[in-house]
C-alpha positions as a printed NumPy array, in Angstrom:
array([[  0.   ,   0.   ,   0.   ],
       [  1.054,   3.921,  -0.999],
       [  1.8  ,   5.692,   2.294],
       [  0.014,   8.41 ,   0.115],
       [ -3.389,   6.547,   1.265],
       [ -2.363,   7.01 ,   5.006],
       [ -4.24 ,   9.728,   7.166],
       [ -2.197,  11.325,   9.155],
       [ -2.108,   9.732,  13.555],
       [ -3.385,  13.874,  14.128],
       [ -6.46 ,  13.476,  12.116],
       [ -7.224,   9.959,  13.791],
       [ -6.608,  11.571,  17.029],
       [ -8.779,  14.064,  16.111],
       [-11.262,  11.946,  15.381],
       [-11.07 ,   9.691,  18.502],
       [-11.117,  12.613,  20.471],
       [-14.79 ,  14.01 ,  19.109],
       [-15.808,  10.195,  19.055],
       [-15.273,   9.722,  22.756],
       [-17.036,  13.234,  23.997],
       [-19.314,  12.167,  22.28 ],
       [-19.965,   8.491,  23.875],
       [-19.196,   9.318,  27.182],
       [-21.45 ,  12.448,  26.851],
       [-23.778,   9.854,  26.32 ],
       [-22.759,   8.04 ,  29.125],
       [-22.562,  10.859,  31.876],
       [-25.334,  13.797,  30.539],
       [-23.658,  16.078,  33.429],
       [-20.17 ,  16.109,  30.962],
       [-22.744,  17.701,  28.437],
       [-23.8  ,  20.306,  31.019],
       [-20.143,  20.854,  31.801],
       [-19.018,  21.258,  28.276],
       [-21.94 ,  24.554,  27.389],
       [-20.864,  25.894,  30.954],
       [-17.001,  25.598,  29.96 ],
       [-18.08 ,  26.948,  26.241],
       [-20.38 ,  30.167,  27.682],
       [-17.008,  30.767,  29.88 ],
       [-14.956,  30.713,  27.309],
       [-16.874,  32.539,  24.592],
       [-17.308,  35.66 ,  27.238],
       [-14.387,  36.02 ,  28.378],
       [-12.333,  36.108,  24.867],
       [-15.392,  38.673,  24.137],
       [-14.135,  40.995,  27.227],
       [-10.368,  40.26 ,  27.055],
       [ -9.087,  41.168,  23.396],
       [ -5.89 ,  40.681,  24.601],
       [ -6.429,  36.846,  25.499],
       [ -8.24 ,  36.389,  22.147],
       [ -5.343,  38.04 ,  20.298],
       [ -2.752,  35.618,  22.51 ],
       [ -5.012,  32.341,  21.717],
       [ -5.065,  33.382,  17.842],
       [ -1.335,  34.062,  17.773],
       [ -0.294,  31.083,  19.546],
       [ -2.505,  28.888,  17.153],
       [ -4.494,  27.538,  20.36 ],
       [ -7.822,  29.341,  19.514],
       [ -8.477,  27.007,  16.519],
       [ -7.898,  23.554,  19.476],
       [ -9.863,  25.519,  22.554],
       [-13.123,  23.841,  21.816],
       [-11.767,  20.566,  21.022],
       [ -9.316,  19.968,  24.071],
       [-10.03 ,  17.473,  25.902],
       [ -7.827,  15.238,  28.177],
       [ -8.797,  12.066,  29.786],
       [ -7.964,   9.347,  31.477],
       [ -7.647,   5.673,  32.387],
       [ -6.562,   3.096,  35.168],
       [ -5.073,  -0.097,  34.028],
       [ -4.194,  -3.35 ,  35.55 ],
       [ -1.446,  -5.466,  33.591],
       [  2.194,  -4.729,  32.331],
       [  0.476,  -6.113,  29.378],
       [ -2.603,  -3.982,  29.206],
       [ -0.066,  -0.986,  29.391],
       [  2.081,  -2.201,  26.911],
       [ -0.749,  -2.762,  24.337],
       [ -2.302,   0.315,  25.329],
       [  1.155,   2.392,  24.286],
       [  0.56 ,   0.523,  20.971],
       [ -2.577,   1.727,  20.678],
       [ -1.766,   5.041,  21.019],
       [  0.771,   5.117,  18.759],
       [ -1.323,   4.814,  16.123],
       [ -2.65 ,   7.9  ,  16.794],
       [  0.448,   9.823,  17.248],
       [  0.402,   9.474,  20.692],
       [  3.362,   8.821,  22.794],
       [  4.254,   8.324,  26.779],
       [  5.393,  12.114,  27.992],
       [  6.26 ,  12.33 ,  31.649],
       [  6.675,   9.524,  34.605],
       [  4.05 ,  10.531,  37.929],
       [  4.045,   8.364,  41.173],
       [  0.83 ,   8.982,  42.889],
       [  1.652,   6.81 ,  45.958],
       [  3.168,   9.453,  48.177],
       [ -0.302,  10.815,  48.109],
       [ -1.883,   7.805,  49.021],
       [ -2.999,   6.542,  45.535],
       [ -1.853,   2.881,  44.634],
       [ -0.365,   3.884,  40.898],
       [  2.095,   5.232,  38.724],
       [  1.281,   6.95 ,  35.244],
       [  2.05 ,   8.793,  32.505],
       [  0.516,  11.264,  29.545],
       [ -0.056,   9.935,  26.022],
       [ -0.079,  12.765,  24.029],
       [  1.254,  14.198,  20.969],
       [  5.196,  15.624,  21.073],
       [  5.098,  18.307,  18.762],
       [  3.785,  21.785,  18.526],
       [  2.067,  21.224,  15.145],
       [  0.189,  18.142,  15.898],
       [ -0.72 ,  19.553,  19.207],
       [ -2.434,  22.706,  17.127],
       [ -4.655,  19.896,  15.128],
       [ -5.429,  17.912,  18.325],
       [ -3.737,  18.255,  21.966],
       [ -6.071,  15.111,  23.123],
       [ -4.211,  13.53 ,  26.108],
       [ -4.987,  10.369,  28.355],
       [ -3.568,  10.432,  31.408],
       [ -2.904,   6.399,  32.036],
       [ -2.319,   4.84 ,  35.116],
       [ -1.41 ,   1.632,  35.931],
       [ -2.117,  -0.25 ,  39.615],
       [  1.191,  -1.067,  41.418],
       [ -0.135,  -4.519,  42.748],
       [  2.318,  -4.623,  44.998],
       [  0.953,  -2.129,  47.024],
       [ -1.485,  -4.895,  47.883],
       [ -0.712,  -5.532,  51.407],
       [ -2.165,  -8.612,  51.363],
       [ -0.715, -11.499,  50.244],
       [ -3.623, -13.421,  49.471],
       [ -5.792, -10.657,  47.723],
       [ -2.871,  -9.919,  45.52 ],
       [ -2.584, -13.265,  44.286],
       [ -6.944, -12.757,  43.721],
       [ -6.691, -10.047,  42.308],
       [ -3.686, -10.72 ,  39.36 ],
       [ -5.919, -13.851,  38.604],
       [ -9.16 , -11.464,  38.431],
       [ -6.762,  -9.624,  35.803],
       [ -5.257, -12.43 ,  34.   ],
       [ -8.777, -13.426,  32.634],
       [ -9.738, -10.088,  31.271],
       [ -9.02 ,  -9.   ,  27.315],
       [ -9.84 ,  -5.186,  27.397],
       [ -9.035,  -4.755,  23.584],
       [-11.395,  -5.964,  20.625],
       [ -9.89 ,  -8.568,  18.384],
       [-10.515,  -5.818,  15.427],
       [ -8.378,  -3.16 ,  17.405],
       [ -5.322,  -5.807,  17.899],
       [ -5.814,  -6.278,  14.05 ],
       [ -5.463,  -2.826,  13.36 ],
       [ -2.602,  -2.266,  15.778],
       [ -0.513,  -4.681,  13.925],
       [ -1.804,  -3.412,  10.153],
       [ -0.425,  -0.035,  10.989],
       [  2.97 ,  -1.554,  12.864],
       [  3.401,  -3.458,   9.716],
       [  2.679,  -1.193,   7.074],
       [  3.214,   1.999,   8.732],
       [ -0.087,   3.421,   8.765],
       [ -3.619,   3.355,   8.077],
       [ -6.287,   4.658,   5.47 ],
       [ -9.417,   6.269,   6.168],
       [-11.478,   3.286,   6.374],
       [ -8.818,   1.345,   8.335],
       [ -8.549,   4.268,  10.663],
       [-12.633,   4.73 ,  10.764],
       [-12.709,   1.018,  11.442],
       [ -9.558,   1.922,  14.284],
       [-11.729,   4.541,  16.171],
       [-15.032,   2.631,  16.393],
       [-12.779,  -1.032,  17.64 ],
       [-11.073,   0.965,  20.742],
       [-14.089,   2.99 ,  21.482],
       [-15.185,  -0.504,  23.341],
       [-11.919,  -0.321,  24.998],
       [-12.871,   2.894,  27.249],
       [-16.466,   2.286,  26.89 ],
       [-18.4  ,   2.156,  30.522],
       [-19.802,  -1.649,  31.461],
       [-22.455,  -1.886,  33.922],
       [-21.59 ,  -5.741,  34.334],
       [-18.868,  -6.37 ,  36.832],
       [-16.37 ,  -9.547,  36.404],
       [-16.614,  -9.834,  40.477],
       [-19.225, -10.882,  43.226],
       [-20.103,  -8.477,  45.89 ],
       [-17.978,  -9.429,  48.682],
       [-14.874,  -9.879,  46.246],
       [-16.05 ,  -6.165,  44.881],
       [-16.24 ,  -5.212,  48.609],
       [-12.951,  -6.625,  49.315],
       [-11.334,  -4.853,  47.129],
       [-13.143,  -1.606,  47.715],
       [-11.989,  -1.896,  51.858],
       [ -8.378,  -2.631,  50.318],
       [ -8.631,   0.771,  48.171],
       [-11.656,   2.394,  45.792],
       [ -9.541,   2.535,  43.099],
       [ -8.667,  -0.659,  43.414],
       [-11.859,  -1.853,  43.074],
       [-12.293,   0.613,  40.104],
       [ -9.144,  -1.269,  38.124],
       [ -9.905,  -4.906,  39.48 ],
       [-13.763,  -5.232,  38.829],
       [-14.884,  -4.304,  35.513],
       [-14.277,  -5.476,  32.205],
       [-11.912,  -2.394,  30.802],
       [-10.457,   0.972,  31.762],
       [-13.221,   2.659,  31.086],
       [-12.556,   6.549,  30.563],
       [-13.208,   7.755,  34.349],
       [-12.916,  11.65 ,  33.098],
       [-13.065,  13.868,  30.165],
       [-11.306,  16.91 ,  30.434],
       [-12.878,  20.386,  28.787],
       [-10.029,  23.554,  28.739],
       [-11.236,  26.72 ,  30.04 ],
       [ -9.757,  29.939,  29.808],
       [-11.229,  31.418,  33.45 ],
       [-11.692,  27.902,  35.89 ],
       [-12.114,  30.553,  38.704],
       [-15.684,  31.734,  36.728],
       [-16.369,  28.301,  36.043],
       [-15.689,  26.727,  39.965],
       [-17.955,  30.113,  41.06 ],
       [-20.739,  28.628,  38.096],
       [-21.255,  25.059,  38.683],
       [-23.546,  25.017,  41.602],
       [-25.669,  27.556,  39.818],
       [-25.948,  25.063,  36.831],
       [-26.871,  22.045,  39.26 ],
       [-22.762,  20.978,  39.384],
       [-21.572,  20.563,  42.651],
       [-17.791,  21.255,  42.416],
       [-14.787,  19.965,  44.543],
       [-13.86 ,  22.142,  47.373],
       [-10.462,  23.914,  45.655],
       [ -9.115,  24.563,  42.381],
       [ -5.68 ,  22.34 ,  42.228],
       [ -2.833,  23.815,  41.207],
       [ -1.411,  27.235,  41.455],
       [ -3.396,  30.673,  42.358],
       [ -5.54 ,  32.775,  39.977],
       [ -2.785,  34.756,  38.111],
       [ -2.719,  37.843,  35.723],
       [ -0.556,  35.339,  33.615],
       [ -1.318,  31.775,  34.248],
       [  1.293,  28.951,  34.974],
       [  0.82 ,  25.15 ,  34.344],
       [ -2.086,  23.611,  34.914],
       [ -5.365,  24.451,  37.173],
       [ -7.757,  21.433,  37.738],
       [-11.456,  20.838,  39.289],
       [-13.931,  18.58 ,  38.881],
       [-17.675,  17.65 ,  40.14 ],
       [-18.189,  14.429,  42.229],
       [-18.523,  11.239,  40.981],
       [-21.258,   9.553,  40.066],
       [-23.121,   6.42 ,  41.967],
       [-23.696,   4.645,  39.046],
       [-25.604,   1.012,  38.857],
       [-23.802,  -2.193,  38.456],
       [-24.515,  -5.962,  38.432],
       [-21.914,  -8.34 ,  40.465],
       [-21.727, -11.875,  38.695],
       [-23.578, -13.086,  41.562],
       [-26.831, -11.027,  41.45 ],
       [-28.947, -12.59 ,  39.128],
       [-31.536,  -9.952,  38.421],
       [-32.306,  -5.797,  38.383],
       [-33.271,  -6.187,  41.477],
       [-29.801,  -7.346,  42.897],
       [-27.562,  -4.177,  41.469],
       [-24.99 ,  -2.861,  43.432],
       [-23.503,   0.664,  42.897],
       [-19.798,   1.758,  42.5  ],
       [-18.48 ,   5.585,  42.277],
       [-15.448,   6.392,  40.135],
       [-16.546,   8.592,  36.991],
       [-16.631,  12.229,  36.908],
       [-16.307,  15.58 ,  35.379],
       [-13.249,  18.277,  35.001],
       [-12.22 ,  21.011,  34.132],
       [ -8.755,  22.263,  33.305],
       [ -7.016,  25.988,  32.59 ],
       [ -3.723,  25.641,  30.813],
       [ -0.846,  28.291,  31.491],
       [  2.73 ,  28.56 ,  30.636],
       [  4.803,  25.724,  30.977],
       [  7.882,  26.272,  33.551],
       [ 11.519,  25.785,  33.24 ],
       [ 13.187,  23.814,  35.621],
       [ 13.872,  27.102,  37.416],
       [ 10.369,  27.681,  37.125],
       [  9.392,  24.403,  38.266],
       [ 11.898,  24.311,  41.385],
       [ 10.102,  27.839,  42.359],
       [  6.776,  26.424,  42.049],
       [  7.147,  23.282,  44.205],
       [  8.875,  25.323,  46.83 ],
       [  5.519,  28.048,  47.224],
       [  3.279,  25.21 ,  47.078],
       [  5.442,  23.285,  49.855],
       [  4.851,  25.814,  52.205],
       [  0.683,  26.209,  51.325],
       [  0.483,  22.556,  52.248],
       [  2.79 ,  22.83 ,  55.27 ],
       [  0.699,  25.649,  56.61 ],
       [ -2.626,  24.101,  55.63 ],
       [ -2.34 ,  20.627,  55.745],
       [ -4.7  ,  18.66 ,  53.449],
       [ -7.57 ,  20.681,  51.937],
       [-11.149,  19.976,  52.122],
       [-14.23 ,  21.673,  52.189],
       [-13.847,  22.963,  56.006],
       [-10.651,  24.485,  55.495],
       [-11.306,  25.782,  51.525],
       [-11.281,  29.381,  52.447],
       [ -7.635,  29.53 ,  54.433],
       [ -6.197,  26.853,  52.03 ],
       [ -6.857,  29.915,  49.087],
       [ -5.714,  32.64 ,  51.199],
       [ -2.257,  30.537,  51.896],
       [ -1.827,  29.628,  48.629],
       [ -2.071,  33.288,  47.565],
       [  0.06 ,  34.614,  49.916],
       [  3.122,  32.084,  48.777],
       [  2.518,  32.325,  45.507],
       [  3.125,  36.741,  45.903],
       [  6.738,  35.61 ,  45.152],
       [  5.973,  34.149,  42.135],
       [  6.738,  37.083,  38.882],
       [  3.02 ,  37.285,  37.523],
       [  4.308,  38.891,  34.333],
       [  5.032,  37.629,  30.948],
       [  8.291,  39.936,  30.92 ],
       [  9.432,  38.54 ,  34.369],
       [  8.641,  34.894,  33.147],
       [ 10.667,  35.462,  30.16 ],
       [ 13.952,  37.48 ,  31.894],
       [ 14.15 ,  35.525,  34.897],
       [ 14.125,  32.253,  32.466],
       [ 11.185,  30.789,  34.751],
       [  8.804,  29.768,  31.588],
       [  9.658,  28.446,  28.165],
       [  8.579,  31.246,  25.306],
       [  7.936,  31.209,  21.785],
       [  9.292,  33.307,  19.332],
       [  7.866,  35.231,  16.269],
       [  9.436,  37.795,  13.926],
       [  7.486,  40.886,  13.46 ],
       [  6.401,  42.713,  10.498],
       [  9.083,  45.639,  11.144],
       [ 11.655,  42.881,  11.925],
       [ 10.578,  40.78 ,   8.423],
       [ 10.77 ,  44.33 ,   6.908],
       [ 14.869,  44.361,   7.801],
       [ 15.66 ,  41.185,   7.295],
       [ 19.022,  40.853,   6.367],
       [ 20.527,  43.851,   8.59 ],
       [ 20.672,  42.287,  11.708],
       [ 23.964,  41.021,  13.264],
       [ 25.168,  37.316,  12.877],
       [ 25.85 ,  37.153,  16.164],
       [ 22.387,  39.505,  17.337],
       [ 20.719,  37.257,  20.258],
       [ 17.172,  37.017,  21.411],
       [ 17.583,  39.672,  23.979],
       [ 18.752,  42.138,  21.065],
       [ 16.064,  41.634,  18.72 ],
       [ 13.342,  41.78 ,  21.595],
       [ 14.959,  44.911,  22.276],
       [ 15.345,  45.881,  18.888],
       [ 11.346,  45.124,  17.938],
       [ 12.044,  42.15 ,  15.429],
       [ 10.532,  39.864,  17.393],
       [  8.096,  39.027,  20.131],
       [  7.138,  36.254,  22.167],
       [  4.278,  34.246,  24.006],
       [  4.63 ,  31.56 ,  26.12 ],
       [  4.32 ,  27.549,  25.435],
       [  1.436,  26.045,  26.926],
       [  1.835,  23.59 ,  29.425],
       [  0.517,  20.246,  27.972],
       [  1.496,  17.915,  30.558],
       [  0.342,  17.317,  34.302],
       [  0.925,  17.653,  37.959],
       [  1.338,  15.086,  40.247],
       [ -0.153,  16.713,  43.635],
       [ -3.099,  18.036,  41.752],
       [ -3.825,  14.172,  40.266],
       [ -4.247,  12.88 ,  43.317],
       [ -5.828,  15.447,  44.701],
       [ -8.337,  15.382,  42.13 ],
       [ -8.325,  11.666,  42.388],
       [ -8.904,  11.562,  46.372],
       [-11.741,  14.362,  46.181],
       [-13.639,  11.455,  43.917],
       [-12.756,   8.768,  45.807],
       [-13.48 ,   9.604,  48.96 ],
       [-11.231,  10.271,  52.166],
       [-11.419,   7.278,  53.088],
       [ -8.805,   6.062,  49.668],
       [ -6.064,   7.648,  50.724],
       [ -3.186,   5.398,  52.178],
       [  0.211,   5.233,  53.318],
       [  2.341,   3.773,  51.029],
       [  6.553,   3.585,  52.209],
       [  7.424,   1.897,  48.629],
       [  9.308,   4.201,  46.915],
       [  8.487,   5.263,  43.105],
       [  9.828,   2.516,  40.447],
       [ 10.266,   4.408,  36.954],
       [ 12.652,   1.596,  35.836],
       [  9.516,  -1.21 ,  35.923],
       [  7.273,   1.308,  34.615],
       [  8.824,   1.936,  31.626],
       [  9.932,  -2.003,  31.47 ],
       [  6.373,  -2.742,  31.629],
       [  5.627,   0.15 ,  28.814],
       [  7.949,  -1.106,  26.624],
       [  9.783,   1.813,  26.19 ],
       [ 11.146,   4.891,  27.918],
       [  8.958,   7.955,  28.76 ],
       [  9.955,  11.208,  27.136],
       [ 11.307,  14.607,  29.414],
       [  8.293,  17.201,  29.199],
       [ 10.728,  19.821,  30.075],
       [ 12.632,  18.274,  26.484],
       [  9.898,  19.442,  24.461],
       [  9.048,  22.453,  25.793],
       [ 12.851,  23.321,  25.107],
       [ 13.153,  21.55 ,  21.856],
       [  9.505,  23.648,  20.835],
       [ 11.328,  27.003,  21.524],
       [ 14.575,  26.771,  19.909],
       [ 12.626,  25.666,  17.277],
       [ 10.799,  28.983,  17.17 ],
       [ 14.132,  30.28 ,  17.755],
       [ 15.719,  28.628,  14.596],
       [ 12.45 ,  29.689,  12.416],
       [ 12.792,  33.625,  14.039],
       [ 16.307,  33.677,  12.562],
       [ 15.362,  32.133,   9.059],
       [ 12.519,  34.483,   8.89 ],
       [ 15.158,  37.703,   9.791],
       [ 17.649,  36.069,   7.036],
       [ 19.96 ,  35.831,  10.273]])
C-alpha cells in the first residue's frame, strides 16, 4: 500500500477525540452540562479580554480551545499498558512524563499519552492520562494473588483493534477506512460496562483494600473515568457550577488565579453512583452501585523551566505545610495561603521570560521581516526583543501535575482512599512494563522554543 493513502495519527486523534465526547457524553449527561458551561465561559471572556483572544489566535491555540479534551484511564497489567502504548501510537500518541501517585496515598504510577510536537498539538492536543495499579501495594498477600488472577482473565481490547494495531505496525499506517474502522474497535476499549467480572464481597474486598482498586480490578476495561474540557477562566467556572446544578470539589488544584497563568489548574464535580450488576446477582433487582466517573475542568498556562518548576514546588510546599490537606472545612484559608506564597511568584510575561522561569515562543514581526538581512550574525534574542524584530508568548503547558492528580483523584474517591504507602516510586519497571522509555516534558518544551528560535532567525535572514 502507498503511504500516500495514510491519514495522518493527528487526524485519527482528532477523530477519537470528538468520538469519545461524544460516547461518554452519552454516558454521563452532566459532561454535556459541563461542556456549554465551559463553552459560555470561554466565549465571554475572549469577548471581554481582546488581549487573550489576540494571545489564543497568535499562539494557534484558539483554533484547538473547543476541542481539548484530556482524559484518562486506570489499568491493571504490564500487558494492558504495553498494548495500550501501541494503541496510542497509532494515533500519534506517545508516553510524555513519569508521575508516582503513591506518596499521596494513591496505589499507581502513570504517565501522559499525548502528541510531542507543537504542530500536531495545534490539530489535536487530546491527552490520556494512564495509570497503571502497582499490585504490589497490595498488602495482602492473598488478595494480591486474587486479584492478578481477576486480571489475568480479562481481554480489554477488541480482536478488530489488535488487528489494526498490527496493520499499521506493519505497514506503517492506516487509510481512512482502516482508521474509521480503528476509532469505532477501541471505542469498546474505554467504553463504561455496567456488568462487573466480580461478586459483591470480592467487589467489597477490594473496595476496603482501596476504591480505586476496586475501580481497576472489577470491571471489564479501563473505562474513561474523566473527560477533560479547557477553560480559559476555571475561577468563573468553579464560582458557576452550583448555579448550573454541578456541585464542584472544594479547591481549584494547582497554582493561584494569576494575571498570567502557569501550568495547569484542575477541578472537577463528584462522581457519580452509578448502577452495576456483580456476577452473583442474578436480576435488576440485585444491582450494586460503585463511584469512580466524573467531570473536570482544566485551565492551561505557561509551561515552567526547571527554574520555574523548582520555584513552584517550593511556594506550594509551604501552602500545604501551613494548611495541611484541603477539604471543604478548610477551603477558604487553604486559598488565602496559597495566595500569599505564591506573591513571590513574577506574575508577568516579561518577568517569566527574563528571569528564564517559563519556556517562550518566538515570532518575527512585520518591522523585523521588513529588515531582514541587517541584523547582526551574532544579534541574540535579547537584542532583537529589544530591537522590535521579534516578540514572544509563552508555550502552553501540555502535561500534568502530580499533587493536583491525586488530589483530584482523592476528592472522587473519597477520604477514606487515601493510604500510606513507604514503597518508593519505580520508573525503571514502569517503563519495562511500557515497553519503552517515557519522554522529558521539560525536552519538548525546550526543543519547541529553539525551534521557534531557529524559524525567528530564518525568517530575519539571520
Amino acid at each position: 500500500m502507498s503511504n500516500t493513502a495514510f491519514i495522518s495519527p493527528d487526524l485519527i486523534r482528532a477523530k477519537f477525540s470528538r468520538a469519545m465526547s461524544h460516547m461518554y457524553r452519552d454516558e454521563v449527561p452532566l459532561y454535556g452540562d459541563l461542556m456549554q458551561l465551559v463553552s459560555d465561559v470561554n466565549q465571554s471572556t475572549l469577548d471581554s479580554n481582546p488581549l487573550l483572544h489576540k494571545h489564543l489566535i497568535k499562539t494557534g491555540e484558539i483554533e484547538r480551545l473547543d476541542e481539548e479534551r484530556h482524559g484518562a484511564i486506570r489499568l491493571g497489567t504490564a500487558e494492558e499498558l504495553n498494548t495500550i502504548r501501541r494503541l496510542f501510537s497509532v494515533m500519534g500518541m506517545f508516553p510524555v512524563g513519569y508521575y508516582d501517585l503513591t506518596p499521596a496515598g494513591v496505589p499507581v504510577h502513570s504517565t501522559a499519552f499525548r502528541a510531542i510536537h507543537e504542530d500536531s498539538l495545534n490539530v489535536s492536543p487530546f491527552r490520556v492520562f494512564t495509570s497503571l495499579l502497582r499490585l504490589e501495594l497490595i498488602d495482602d498477600a492473598d488478595l494480591q494473588k486474587e486479584v492478578k488472577e481477576i486480571l489475568s482473565q480479562r481481554n480489554i481490547f477488541t480482536d478488530g483493534a489488535i488487528r489494526l494495531i498490527e496493520k499499521n505496525e506493519k505497514e506503517g499506517g492506516l487509510n481512512e477506512a482502516d482508521a474509521d474502522e480503528f476509532i469505532k474497535e477501541v471505542l469498546e476499549t474505554f467504553r463504561w460496562h455496567s456488568n462487573a467480572t466480580v461478586t459483591a464481597d470480592q467487589y467489597q474486598t477490594l473496595h476496603d483494600q482501596h476504591r480505586l482498586i476496586a475501580d481497576v480490578v472489577a470491571f471489564k476495561g479501563p473505562h474513561i473515568n474523566h473527560l477533560t474540557p479547557r477553560t480559559v477562566d476555571i475561577d468563573v467556572v468553579q464560582d458557576m457550577m452550583p448555579k448550573r446544578g454541578i456541585t464542584p470539589k472544594a479547591v481549584v488544584e494547582g497554582p493561584p488565579s494569576r494575571k498570567c497563568p502557569i501550568l495547569l489548574r484542575q477541578t472537577s464535580f463528584k462522581a457519580l453512583q452509578e448502577n452495576v450488576r456483580f456476577t452473583d446477582q442474578a436480576d435488576q433487582n440485585g444491582t450494586g452501585n460503585h463511584t469512580a466517573r466524573f467531570g473536570e475542568i482544566e485551565q492551561r498556562g505557561a509551561a515552567l523551566t526547571p527554574k520555574g518548576r523548582i520555584l513552584y514546588d517550593q511556594l506550594l510546599n509551604q501552602t500545604r505545610a501551613e494548611v495541611g490537606t484541603t477539604n471543604e472545612s478548610n477551603a477558604d484559608q487553604y486559598r488565602a495561603a496559597l495566595a500569599k506564597h505564591f506573591a513571590a511568584f513574577p506574575d508577568s510575561y516579561k518577568e517569566l521570560h527574563d528571569n528564564k522561569l517559563a519556556y517562550f515562543a518566538y515570532y518575527p514581526t512585520q518591522d523585523g521581516i521588513a529588515k531582514a538581512g541587517s541584523f547582526a550574525a551574532n544579534a541574540t534574542i535579547e537584542d532583537l526583543i529589544a530591537a522590535g524584530a521579534i516578540s514572544y508568548e509563552p508555550i502552553v503547558y501540555e502535561d500534568f501535575l502530580p499533587v493536583s492528580a491525586a488530589g483530584i483523584f482523592q476528592s472522587n474517591l473519597g477520604d477514606n482512599a487515601q493510604a500510606e504507602y513507604t514503597i518508593s516510586s519505580n520508573q525503571e519497571e514502569f517503563m519495562r512494563d511500557l515497553g519503552t522509555k517515557t519522554i522529558d516534558e521539560l525536552e519538548l518544551y525546550a526543543s519547541s522554543q529553539a525551534r521557534s528560535w531557529e524559524a525567528c532567525k530564518e525568517a530575519l535572514a539571520i
